[in-house]
Biopython code that builds the backbone (N, CA, C, O; Angstrom):
import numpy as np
from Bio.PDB.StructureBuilder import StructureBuilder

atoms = [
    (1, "UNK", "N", (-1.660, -13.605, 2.581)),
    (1, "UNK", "CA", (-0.506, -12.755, 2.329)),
    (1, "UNK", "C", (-0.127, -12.051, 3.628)),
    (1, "UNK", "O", (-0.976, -11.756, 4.468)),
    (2, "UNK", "N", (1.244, -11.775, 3.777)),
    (2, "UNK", "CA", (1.637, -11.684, 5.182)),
    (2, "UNK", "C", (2.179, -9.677, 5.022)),
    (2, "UNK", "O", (3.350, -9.596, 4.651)),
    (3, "UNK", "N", (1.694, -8.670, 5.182)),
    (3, "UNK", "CA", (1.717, -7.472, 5.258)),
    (3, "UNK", "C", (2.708, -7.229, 6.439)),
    (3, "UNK", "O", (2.626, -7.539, 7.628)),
    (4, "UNK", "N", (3.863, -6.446, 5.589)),
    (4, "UNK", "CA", (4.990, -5.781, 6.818)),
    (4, "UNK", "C", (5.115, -4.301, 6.748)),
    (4, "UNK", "O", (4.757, -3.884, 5.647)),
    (5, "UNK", "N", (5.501, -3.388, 7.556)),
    (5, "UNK", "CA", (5.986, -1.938, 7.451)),
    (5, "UNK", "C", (6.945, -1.895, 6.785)),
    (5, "UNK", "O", (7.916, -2.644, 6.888)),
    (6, "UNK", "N", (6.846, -1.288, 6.254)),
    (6, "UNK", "CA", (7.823, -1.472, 5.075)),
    (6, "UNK", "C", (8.038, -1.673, 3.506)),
    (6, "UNK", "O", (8.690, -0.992, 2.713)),
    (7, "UNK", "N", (7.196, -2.952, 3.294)),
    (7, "UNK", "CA", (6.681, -3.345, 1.698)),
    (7, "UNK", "C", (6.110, -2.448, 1.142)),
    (7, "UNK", "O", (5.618, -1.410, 1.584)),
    (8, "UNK", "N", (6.192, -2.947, -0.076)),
    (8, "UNK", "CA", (5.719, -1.781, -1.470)),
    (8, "UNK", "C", (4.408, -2.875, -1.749)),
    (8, "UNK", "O", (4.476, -4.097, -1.884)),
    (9, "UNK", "N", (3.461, -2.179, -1.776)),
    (9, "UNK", "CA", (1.863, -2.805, -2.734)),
    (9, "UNK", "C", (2.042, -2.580, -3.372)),
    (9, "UNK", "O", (2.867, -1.671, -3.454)),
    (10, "UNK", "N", (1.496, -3.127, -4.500)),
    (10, "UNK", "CA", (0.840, -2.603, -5.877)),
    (10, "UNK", "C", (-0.558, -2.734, -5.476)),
    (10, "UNK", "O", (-0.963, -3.800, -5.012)),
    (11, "UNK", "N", (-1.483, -1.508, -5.656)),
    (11, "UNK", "CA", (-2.716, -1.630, -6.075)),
    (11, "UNK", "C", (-3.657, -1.678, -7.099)),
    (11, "UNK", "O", (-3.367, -0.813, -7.926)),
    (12, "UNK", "N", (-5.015, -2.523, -7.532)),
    (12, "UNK", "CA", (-5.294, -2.351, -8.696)),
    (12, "UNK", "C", (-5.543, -1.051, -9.461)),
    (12, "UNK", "O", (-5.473, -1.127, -10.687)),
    (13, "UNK", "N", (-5.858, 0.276, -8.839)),
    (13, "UNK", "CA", (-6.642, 1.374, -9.268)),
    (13, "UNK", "C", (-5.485, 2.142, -8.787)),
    (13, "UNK", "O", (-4.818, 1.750, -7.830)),
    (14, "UNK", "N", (-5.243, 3.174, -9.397)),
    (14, "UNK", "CA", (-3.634, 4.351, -9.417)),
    (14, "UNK", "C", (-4.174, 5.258, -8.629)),
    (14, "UNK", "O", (-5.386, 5.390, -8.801)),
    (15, "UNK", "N", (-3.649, 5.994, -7.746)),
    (15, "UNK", "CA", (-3.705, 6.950, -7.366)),
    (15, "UNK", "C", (-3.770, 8.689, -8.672)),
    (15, "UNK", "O", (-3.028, 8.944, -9.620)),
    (16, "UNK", "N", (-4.705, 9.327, -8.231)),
    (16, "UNK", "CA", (-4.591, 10.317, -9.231)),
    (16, "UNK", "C", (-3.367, 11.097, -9.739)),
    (16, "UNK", "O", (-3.290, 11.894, -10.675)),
    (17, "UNK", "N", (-2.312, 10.609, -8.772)),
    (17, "UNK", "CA", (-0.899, 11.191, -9.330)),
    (17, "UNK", "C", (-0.505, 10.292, -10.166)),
    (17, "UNK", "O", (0.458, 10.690, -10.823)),
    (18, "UNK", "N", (-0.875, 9.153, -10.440)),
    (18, "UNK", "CA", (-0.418, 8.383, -11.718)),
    (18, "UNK", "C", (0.189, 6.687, -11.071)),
    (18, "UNK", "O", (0.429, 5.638, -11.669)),
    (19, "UNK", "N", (0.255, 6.995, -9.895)),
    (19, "UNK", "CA", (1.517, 5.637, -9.112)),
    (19, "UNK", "C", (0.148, 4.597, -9.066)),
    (19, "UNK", "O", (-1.071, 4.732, -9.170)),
    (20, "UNK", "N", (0.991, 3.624, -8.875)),
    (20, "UNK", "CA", (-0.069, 2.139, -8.192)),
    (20, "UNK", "C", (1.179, 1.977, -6.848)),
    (20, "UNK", "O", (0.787, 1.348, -5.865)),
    (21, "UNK", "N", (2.177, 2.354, -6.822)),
    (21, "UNK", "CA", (2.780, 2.171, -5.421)),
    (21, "UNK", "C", (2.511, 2.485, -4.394)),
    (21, "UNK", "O", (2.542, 3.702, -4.210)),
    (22, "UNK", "N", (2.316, 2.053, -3.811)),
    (22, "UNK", "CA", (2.058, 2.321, -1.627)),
    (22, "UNK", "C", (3.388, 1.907, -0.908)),
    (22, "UNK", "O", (3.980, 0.842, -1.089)),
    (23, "UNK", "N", (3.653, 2.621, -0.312)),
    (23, "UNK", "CA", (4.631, 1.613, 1.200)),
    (23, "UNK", "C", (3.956, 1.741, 1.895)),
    (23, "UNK", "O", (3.385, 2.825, 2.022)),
    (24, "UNK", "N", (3.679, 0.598, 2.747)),
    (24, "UNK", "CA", (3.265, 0.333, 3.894)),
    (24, "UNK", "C", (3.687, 0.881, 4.998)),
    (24, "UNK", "O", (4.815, 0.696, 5.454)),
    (25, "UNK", "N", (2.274, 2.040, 5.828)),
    (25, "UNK", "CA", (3.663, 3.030, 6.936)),
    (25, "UNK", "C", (3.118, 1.853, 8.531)),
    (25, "UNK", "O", (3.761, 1.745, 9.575)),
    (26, "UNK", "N", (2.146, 1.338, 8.279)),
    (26, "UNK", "CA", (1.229, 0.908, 9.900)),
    (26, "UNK", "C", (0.425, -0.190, 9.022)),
    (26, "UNK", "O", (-0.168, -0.047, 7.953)),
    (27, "UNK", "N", (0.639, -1.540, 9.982)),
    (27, "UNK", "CA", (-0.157, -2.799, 10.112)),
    (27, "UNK", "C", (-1.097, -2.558, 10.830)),
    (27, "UNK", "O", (-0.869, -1.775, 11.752)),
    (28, "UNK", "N", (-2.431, -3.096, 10.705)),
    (28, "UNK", "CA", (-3.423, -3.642, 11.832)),
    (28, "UNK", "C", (-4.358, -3.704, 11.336)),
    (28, "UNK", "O", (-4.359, -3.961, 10.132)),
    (29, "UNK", "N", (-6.251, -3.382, 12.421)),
    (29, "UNK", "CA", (-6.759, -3.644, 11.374)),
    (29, "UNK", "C", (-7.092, -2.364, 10.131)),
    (29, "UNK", "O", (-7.795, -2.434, 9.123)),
    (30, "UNK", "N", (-6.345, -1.317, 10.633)),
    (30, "UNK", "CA", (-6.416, -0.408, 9.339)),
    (30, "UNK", "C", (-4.766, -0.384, 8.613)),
    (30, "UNK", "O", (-3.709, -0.835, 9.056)),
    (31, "UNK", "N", (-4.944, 0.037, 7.869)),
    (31, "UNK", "CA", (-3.552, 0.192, 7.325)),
    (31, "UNK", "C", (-3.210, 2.004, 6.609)),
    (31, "UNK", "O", (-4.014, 2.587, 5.882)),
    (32, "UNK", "N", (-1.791, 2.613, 7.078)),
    (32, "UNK", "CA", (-1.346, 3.229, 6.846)),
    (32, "UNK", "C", (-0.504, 3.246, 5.611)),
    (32, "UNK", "O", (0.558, 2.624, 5.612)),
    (33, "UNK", "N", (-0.870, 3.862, 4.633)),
    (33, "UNK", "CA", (0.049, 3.727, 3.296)),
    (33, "UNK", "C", (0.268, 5.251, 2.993)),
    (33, "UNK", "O", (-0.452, 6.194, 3.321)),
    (34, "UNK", "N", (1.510, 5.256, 2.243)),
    (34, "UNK", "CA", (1.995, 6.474, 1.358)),
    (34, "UNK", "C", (2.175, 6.120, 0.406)),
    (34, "UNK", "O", (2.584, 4.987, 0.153)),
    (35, "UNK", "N", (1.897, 7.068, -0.473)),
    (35, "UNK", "CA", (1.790, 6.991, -2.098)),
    (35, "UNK", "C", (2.993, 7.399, -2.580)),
    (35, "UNK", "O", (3.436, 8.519, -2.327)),
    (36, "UNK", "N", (3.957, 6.056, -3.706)),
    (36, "UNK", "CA", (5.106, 6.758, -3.643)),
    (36, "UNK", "C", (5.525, 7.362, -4.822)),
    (36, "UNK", "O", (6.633, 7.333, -5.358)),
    (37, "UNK", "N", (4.269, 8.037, -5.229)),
    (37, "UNK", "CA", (4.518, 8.709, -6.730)),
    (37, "UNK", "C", (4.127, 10.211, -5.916)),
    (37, "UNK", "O", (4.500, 11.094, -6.689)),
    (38, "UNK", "N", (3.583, 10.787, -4.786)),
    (38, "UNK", "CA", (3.289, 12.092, -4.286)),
    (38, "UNK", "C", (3.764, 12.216, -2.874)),
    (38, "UNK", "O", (4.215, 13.152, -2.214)),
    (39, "UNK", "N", (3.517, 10.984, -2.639)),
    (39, "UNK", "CA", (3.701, 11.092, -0.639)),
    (39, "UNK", "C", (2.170, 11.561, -0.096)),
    (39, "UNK", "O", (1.962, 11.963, 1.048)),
    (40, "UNK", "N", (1.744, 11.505, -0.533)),
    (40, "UNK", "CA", (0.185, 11.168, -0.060)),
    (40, "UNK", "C", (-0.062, 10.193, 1.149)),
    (40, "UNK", "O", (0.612, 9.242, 0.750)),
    (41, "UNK", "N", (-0.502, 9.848, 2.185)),
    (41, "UNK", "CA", (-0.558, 8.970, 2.979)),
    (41, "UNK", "C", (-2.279, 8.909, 3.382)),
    (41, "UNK", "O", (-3.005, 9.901, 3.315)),
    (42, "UNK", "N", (-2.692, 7.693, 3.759)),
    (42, "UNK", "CA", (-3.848, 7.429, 3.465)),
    (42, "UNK", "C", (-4.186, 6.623, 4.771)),
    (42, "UNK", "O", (-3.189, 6.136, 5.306)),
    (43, "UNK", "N", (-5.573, 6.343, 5.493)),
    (43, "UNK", "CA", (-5.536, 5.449, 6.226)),
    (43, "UNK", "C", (-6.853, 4.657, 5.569)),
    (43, "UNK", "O", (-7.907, 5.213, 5.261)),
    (44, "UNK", "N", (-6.569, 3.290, 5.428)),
    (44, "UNK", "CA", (-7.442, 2.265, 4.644)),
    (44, "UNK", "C", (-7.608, 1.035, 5.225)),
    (44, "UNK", "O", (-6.677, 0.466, 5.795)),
    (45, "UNK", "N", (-9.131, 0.400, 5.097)),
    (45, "UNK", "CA", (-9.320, -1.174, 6.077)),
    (45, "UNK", "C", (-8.360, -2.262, 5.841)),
    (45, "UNK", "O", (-7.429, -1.965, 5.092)),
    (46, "UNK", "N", (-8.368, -2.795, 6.051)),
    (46, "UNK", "CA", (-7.352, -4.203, 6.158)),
    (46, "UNK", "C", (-8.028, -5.028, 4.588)),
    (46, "UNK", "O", (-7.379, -5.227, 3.561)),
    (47, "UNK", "N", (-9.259, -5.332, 4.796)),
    (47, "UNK", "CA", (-10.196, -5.618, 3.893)),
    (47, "UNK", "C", (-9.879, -4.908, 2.641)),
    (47, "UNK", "O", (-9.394, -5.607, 1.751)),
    (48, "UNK", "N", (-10.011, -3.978, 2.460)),
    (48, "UNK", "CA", (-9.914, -3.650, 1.496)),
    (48, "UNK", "C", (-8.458, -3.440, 0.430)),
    (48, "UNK", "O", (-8.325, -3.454, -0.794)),
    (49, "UNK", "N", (-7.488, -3.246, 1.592)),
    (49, "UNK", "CA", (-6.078, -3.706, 0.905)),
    (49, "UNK", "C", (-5.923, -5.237, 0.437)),
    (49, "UNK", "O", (-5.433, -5.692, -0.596)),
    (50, "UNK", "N", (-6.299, -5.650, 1.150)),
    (50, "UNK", "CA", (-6.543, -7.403, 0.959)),
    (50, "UNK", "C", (-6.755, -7.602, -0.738)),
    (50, "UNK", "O", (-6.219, -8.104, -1.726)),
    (51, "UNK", "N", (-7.776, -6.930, -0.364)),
    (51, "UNK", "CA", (-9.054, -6.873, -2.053)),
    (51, "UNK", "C", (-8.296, -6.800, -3.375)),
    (51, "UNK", "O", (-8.125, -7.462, -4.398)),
    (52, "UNK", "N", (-7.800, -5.231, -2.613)),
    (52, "UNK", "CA", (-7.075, -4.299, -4.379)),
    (52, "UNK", "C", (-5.649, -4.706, -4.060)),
    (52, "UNK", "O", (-4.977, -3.775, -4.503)),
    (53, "UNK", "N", (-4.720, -5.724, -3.454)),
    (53, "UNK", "CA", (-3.598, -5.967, -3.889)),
    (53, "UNK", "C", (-3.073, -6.760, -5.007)),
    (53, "UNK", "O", (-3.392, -7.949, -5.012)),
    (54, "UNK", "N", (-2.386, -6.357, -5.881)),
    (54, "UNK", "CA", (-2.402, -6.630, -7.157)),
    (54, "UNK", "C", (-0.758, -7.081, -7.026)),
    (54, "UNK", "O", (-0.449, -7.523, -8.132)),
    (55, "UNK", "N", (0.505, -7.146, -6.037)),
    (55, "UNK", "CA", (1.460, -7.537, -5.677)),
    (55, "UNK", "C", (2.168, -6.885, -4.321)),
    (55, "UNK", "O", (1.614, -5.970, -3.711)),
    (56, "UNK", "N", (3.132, -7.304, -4.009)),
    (56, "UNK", "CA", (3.582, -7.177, -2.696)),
    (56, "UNK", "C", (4.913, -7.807, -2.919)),
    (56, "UNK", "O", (5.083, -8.985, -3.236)),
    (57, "UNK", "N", (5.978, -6.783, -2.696)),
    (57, "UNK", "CA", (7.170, -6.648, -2.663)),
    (57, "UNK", "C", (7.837, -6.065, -1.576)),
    (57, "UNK", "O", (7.302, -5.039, -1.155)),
    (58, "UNK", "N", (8.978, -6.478, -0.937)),
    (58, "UNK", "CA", (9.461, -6.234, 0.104)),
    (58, "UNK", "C", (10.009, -5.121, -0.157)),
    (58, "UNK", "O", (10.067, -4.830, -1.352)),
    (59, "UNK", "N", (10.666, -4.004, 0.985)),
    (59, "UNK", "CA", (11.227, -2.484, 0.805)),
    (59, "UNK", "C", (12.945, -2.959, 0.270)),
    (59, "UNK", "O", (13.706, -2.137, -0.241)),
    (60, "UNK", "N", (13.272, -4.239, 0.483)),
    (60, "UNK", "CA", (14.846, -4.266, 0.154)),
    (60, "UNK", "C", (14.640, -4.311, -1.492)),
    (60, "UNK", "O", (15.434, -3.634, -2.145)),
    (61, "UNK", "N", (13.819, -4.921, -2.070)),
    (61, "UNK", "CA", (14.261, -5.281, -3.583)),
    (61, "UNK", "C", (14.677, -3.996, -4.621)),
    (61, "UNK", "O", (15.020, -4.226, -5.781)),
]
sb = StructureBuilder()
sb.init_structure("model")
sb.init_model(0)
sb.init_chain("A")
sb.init_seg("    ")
for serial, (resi, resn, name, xyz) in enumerate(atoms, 1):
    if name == "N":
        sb.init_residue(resn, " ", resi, " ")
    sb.init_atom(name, np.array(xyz, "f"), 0.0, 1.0, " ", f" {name:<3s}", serial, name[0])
structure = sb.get_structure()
């Protein structure tokens, strides 16, 4: 799966505000996400987004 700045994840496990949404803020081998049910932003392994992605949608749809 090809990860851009920009895209929306879905992850398997919700954030405690209730969302499974992330946008993607930073590629590499960590990844920068915000939570788009609080705005929470997080820094997480590559690996492990890999793991818990449950879909991946681009920021236009």
């Amino acid at each position: 799966m090809e990860y851009k700045v920009g895209d929306i994840v879905k992850l398997k496990k919700q954030h405690p505000c209730g969302s499974f949404e992330w946008e993607i803020l930073r590629v590499g081998a960590d990844f920068r996400l915000k939570c788009l049910g609080c705005g929470h932003q997080i820094m997480i392994a590559r690996k492990l987004v890999e793991k818990n992605t449950r879909g991946l949608r681009s920021r236009e749809e």
